[in-house]
C-alpha positions in Angstrom: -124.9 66.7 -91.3 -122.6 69.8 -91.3 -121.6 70.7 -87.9 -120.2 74.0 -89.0 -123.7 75.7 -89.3 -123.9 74.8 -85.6 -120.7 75.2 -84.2 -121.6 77.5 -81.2 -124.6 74.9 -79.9 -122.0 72.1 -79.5 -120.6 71.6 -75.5 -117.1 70.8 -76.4 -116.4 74.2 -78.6 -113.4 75.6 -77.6 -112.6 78.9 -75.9 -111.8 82.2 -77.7 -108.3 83.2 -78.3 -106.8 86.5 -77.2 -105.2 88.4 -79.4 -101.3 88.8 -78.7 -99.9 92.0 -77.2 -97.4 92.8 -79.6 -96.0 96.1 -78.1 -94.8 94.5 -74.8 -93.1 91.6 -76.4 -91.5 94.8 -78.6 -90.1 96.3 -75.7 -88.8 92.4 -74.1 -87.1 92.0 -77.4 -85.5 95.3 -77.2 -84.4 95.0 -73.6 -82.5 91.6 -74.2 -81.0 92.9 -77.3 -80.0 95.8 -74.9 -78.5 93.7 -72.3 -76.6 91.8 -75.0 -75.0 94.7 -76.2 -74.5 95.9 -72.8 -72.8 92.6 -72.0 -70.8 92.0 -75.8 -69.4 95.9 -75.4 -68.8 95.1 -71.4 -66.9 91.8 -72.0 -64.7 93.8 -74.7 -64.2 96.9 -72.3 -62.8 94.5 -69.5 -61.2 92.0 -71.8 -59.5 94.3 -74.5 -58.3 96.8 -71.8 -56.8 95.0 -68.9 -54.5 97.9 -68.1 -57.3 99.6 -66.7 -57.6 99.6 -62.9 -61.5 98.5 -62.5 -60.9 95.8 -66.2 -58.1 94.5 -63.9 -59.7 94.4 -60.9 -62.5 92.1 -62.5 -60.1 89.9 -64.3 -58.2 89.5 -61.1 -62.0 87.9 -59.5 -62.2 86.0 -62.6 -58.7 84.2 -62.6 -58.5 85.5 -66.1 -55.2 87.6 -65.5 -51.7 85.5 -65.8 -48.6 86.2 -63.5 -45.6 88.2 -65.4 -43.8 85.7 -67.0 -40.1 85.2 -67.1 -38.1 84.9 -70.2 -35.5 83.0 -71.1 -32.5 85.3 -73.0 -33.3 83.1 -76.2 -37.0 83.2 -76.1 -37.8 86.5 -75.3 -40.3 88.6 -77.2 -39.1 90.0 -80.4 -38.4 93.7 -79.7 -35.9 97.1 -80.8 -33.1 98.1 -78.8 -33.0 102.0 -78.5 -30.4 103.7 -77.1 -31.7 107.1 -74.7 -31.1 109.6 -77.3 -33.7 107.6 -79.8 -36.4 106.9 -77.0 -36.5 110.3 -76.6 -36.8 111.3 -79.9 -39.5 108.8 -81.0 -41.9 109.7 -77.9 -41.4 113.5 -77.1 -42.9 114.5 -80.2 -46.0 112.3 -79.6 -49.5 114.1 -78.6 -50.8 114.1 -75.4 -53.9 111.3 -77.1 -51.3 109.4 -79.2 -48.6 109.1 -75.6 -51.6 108.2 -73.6 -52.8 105.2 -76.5 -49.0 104.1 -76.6 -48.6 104.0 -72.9 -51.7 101.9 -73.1 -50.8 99.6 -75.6 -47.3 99.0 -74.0 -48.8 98.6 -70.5 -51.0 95.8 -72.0 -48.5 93.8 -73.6 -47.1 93.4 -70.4 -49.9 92.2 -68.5 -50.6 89.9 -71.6 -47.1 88.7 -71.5 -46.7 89.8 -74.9 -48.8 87.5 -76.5 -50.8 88.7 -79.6 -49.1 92.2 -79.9 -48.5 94.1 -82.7 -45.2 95.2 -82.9 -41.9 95.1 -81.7 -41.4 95.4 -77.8 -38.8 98.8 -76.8 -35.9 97.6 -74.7 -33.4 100.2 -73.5 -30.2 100.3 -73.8 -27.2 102.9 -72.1 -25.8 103.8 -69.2 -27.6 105.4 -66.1 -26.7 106.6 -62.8 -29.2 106.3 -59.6 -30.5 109.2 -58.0 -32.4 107.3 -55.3 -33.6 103.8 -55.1 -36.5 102.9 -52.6 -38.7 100.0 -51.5 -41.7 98.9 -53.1 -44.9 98.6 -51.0 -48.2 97.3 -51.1 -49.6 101.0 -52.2 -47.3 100.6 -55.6 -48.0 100.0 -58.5 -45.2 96.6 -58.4 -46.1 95.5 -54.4 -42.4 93.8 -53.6 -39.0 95.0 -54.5 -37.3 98.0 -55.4 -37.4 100.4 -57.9 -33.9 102.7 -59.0 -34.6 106.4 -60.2 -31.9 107.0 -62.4 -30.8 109.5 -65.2 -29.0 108.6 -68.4 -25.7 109.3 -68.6 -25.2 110.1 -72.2 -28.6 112.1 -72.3 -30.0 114.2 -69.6 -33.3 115.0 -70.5 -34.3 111.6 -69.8 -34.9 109.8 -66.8 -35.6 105.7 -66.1 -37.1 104.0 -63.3 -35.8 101.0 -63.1 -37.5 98.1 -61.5 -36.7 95.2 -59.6 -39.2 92.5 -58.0 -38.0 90.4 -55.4 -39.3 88.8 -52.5 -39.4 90.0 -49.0 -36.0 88.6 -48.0 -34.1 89.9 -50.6 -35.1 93.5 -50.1 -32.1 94.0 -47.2 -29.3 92.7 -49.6 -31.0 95.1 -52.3 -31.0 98.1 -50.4 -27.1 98.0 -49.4 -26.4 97.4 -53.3 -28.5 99.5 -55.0 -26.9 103.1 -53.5 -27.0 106.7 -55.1 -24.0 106.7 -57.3 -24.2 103.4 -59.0 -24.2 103.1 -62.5 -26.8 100.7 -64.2 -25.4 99.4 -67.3 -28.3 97.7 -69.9 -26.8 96.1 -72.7 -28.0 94.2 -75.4 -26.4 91.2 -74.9 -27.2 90.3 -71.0 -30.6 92.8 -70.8 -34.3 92.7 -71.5 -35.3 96.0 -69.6 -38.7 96.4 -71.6 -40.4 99.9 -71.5 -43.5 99.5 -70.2 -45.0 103.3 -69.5 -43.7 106.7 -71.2 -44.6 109.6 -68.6 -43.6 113.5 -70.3 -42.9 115.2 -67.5 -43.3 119.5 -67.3 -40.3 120.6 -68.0 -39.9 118.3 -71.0 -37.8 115.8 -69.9 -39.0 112.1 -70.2 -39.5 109.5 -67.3 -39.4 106.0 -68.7 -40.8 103.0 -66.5 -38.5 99.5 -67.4 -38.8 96.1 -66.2 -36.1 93.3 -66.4 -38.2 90.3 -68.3 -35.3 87.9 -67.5 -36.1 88.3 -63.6 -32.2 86.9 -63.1 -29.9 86.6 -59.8 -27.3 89.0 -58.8 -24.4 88.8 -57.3 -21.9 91.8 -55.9 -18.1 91.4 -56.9 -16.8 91.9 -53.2 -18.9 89.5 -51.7 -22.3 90.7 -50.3 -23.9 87.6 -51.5 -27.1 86.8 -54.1 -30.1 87.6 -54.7 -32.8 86.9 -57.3 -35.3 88.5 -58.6 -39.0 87.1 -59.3 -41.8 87.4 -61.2 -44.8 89.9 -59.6 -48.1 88.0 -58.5 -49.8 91.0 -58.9 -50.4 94.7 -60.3 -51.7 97.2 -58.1 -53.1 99.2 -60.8 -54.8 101.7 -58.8 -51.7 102.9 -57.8 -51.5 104.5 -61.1 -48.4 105.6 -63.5 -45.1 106.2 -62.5 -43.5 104.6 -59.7 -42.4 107.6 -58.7 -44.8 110.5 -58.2 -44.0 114.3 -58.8 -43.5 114.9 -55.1 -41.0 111.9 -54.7 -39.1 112.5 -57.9 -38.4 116.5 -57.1 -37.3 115.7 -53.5 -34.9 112.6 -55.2 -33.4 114.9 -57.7 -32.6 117.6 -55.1 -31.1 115.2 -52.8 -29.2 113.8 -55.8 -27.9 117.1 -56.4 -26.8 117.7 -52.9 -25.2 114.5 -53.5 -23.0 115.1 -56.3 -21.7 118.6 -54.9 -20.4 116.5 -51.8 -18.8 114.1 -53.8 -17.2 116.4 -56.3 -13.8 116.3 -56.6 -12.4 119.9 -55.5 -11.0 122.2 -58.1 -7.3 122.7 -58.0 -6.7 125.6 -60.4 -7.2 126.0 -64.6 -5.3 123.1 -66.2 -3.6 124.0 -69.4 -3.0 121.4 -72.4 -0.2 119.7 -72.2 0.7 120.6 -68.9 -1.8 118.9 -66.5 -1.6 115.0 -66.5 -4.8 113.3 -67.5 -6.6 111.6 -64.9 -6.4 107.9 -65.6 -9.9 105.8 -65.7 -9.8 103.5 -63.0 -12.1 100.1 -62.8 -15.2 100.1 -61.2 -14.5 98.8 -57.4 -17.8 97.2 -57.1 -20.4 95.5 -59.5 -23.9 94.5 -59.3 -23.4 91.4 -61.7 -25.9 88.7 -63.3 -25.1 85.0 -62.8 -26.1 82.2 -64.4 -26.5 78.3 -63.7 -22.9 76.6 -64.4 -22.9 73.4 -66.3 -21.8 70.4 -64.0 -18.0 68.9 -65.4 -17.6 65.7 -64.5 -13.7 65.1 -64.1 -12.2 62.5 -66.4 -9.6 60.2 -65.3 -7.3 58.0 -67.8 -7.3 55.0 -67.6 -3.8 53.2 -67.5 -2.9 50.1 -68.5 0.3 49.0 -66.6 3.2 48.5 -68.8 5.2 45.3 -68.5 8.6 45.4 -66.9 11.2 43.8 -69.4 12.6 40.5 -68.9 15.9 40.1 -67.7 18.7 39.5 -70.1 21.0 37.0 -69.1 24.3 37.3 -67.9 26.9 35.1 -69.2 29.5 33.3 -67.3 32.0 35.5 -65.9 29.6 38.3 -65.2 30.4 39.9 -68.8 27.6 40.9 -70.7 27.1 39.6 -74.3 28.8 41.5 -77.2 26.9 44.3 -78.7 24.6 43.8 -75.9 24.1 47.1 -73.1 22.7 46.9 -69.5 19.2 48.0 -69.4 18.5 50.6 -66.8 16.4 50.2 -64.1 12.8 51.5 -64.0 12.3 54.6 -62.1 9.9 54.5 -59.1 6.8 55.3 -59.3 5.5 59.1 -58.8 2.3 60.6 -58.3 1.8 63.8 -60.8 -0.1 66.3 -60.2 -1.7 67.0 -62.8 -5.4 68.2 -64.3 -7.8 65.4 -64.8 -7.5 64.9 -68.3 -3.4 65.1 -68.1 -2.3 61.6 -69.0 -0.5 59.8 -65.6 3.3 59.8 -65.8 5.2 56.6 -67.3 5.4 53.4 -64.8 2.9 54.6 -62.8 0.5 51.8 -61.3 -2.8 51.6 -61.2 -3.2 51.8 -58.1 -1.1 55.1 -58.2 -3.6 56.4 -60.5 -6.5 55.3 -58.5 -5.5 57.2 -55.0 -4.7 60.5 -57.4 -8.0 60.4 -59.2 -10.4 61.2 -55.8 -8.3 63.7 -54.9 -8.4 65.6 -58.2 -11.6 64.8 -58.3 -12.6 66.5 -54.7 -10.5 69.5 -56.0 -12.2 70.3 -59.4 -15.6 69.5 -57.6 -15.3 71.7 -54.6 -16.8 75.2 -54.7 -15.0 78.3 -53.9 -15.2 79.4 -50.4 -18.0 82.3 -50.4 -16.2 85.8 -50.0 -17.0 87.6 -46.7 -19.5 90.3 -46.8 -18.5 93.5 -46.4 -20.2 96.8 -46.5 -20.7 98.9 -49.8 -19.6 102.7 -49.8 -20.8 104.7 -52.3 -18.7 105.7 -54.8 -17.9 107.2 -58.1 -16.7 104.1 -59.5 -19.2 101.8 -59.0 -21.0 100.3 -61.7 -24.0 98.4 -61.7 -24.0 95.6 -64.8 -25.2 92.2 -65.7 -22.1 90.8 -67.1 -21.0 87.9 -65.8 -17.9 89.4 -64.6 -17.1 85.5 -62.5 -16.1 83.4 -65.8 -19.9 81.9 -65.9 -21.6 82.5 -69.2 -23.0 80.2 -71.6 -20.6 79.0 -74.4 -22.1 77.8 -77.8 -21.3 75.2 -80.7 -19.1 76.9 -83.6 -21.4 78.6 -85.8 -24.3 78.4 -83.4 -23.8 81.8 -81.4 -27.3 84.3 -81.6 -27.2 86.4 -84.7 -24.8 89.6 -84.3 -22.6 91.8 -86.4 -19.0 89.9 -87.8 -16.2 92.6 -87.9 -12.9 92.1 -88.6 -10.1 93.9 -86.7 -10.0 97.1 -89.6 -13.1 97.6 -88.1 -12.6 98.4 -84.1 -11.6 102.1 -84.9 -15.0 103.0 -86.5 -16.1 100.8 -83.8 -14.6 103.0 -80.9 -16.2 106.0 -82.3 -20.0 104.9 -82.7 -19.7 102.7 -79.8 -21.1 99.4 -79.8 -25.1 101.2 -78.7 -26.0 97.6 -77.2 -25.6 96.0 -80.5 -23.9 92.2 -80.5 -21.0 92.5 -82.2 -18.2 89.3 -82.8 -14.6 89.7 -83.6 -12.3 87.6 -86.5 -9.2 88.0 -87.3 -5.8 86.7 -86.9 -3.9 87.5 -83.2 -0.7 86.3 -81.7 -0.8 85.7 -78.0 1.4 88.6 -75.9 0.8 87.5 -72.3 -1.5 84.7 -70.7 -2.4 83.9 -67.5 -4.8 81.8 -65.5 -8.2 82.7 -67.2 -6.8 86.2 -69.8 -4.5 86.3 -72.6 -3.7 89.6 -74.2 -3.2 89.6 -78.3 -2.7 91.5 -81.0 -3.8 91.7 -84.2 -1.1 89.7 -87.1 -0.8 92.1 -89.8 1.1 90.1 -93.0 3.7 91.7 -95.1 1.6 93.9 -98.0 -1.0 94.7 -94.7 2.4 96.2 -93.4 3.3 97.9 -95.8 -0.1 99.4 -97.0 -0.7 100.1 -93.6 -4.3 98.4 -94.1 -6.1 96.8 -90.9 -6.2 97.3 -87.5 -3.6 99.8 -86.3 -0.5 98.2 -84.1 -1.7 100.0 -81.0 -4.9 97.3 -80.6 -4.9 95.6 -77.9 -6.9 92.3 -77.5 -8.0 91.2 -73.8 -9.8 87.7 -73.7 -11.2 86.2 -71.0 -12.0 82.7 -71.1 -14.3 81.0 -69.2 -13.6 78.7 -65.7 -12.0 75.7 -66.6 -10.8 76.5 -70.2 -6.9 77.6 -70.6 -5.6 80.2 -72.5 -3.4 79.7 -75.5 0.4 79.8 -74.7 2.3 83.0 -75.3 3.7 82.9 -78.5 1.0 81.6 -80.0 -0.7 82.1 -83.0 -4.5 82.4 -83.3 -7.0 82.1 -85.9 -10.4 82.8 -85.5 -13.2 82.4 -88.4 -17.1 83.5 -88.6 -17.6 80.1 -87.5 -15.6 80.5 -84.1 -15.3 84.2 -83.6 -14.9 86.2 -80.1 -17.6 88.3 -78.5 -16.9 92.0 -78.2 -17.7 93.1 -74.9 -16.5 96.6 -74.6 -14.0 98.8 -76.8 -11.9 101.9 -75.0 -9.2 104.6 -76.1 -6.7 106.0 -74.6 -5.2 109.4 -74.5 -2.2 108.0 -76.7 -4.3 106.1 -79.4 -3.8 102.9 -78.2 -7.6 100.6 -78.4 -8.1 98.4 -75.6 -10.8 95.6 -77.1 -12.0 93.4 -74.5 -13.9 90.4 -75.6 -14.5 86.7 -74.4 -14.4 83.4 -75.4 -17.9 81.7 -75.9 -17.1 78.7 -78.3 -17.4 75.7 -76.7 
């Protein structure tokens, strides 16, 4: 029997089926497709653009945003060194959509810590001068610190902002070294000031915003003691760009002007060439300087073995002494040198001699230097703010294993003098006999040989070499002749001339 011609009599038929409503499950579709765009473009918005102050904000909740990091000097991000005159160049003639995408782009990198950029990070290089320097506070943009308004030296139509994080503690020291007057020196050797925000200001002079990726400790030359700076925890990004608002930077740059009228020298009449004697250049009197860790030395002590005393010759009868035969003198007493630890004990010394001198060589070399009493800093026109290790503590290298840098030979130094070295690091080879030496400095000058003489080829006779060696390491007598290769060469720290033509080159030693 075929049930199908009775389908609908049968109890257990089943019930009819709905049709589907295919316009609401349209619109569903579409609403979740929404929301996944919604949440795709969302997720980019607040993850590609963490400079902004509400993409922060939500990182921030998300643990998603890293602390600054701190660099080490030879593992920082690759990166251009531009001197004030190129920084201006490259970002005044940018468009008010292209500044505002660069300032983006570099203000990302830093929260990123550098990581996946494109390009090369812009340090600056030069010479600036504070105007004002003020404390940073929870309604900055950097919550902790201080940050130095200061104008270039070599350029004024542009204008840095300099800052420096610190904790609480070390905001007193900070504010009694970092005075109107002082003079920041970056350079490319000790610095990492990284631009992080370009701000073109009305009148069309550019405010640059630079932060110091090495974070190091400081130390003032006449004794007000250390401090360090540290990494930010934080951004306050609502703050907004610069440090220094409109307001604050006007009243800084009138006060700054006042400033420099008061500290003027006074005019004493029209000087006439040849007549009026040329002020001299004096050293800077104080100097904000960057200190590194120093390397323990352990003090070496020689080992002695005792020498034996000779055996008495004998005497013949009569108290004459054999023929051909002379009286051996006596041995001199003992005598305690002293001497460096790796000097050699004097002859006939005992070991127990050697053994009472080692501790107290020992306790000399290890003992610090007493700390210098603090004293009070007074602005003046001399001071210099720099983070060249002005206290014989830098780091020393293998021969041939220095950081890359330019190799000139002495011939050089004049064309040197007049481009200046632009925070470029430059070594020095060449051939020197030692002038003058003292504890930690020996002054050179350049050996010319016979045809060089007489060709007049090289460096000039008025060069002057000053090297400074590092604690612990003597200089080379006087008299002395010196040779040094592109394997071991010296590292040019600063070139000046004189009024008479004479080249002062100071460098130091950094081979180990």
């Amino acid at each position: 029997m075929d049930h199908g011609y009775f389908r609908y009599d049968e109890p257990y038929a089943g019930p009819k089926r709905r049709k589907a409503n295919l316009f609401a499950w349209t619109i569903v579709i579409l609403l979740l497709t929404g929301m996944m765009l919604a949440a795709w473009l969302g997720s980019f918005y607040i993850f590609g653009q963490p400079e902004r102050p509400d993409s922060y904000r939500i990182l921030q909740k998300l643990g998603k945003v890293e602390q600054p990091k701190r660099f080490q000097l030879t593992a920082a991000p690759s990166g251009e060194f531009l001197t004030s005159k190129r920084i201006y160049e490259r970002y005044h003639a940018m468009r008010p959509a292209e500044l505002a995408k660069t300032n983006a782009e570099l203000a990302r990198n830093f929260i990123r810590n550098f990581q996946n950029m494109a390009g090369q990070v812009p340090y600056v290089v030069g010479r600036f001068t504070i105007m004002e320097a003020r404390e940073l506070g929870p309604n900055d943009l950097f919550t902790s610190g201080m940050v130095a308004l200061t104008n270039a030296s070599d350029y004024g139509e542009l204008l840095l902002e300099h800052v420096y994080p610190a904790d609480a503690q070390a905001v007193p020291l900070m504010k009694q070294t970092l005075v109107t007057g002082l003079e920041i020196k970056l350079e490319r050797l000790h610095d990492l000031s990284a631009v992080i925000h370009v701000e073109r200001l009305r009148d069309g002079r550019l405010l640059l915003t630079a932060v110091p990726l090495l974070y190091g400790s400081y130390t003032v030359t006449q004794g007000l003691g250390t401090f360090s700076l540290e990494p930010p925890f934080d951004l306050n990004m609502d703050a907004g760009w610069p440090i220094f608002k409109e307001p604050a930077r006007r009243a800084a740059e009138e006060r700054f002007a006042h400033y420099r009228q008061k500290v003027a020298p006074p005019a004493t009449g029209i000087p006439l060439p040849g007549l009026s004697p040329e002020a001299t250049p004096s050293a800077p009197t104080n100097e904000l300087v960057r200190i590194e860790t120093a390397i323990a030395v352990t003090p070496r002590v020689a080992e002695v073995t005792p020498t034996p005393e000779p055996e008495p010759t004998a005497t013949p009868k009569g108290g004459k002494l054999a023929k051909g035969k002379k009286a051996s003198p006596s041995p001199a007493p003992a005598a305690v040198a002293a001497a460096s630890p790796d000097a050699s004990p004097p002859a006939g010394s005992t070991p127990a001699t050697v053994a009472a001198a080692a501790p107290a060589a020992e306790a000399q070399i290890a003992t610090p230097p007493a700390a210098p009493t603090a004293a009070p800093i007074t602005p003046t026109a001399n001071m210099a703010l720099a983070s060249t290790a002005g206290v014989a503590n830098w780091k020393t290298f293998p021969p041939g294993k220095m950081p890359a840098g330019r190799l000139i030979t002495t011939g050089d130094l004049q064309d040197l003098a007049d481009r200046g070295m632009a925070g470029e690091r430059v070594y020095l080879r060449g051939q020197f006999v030692v002038n003058f030496a003292e504890s930690n400095r020996a002054v050179l000058r350049p050996r010319s040989g016979v045809a060089q003489s007489v060709l007049r080829l090289g460096a000039p006779s008025s060069t002057r070499v000053i090297v400074e060696f590092p604690a612990g390491r003597p200089p080379p007598e006087q008299g002395s002749v010196v040779n040094r290769d592109e394997q071991r060469p010296y590292e040019i720290t600063e070139v000046r001339r004189q009024a008479d033509g004479q080249l002062n080159v100071f460098v130091r030693e950094i081979m180990q």
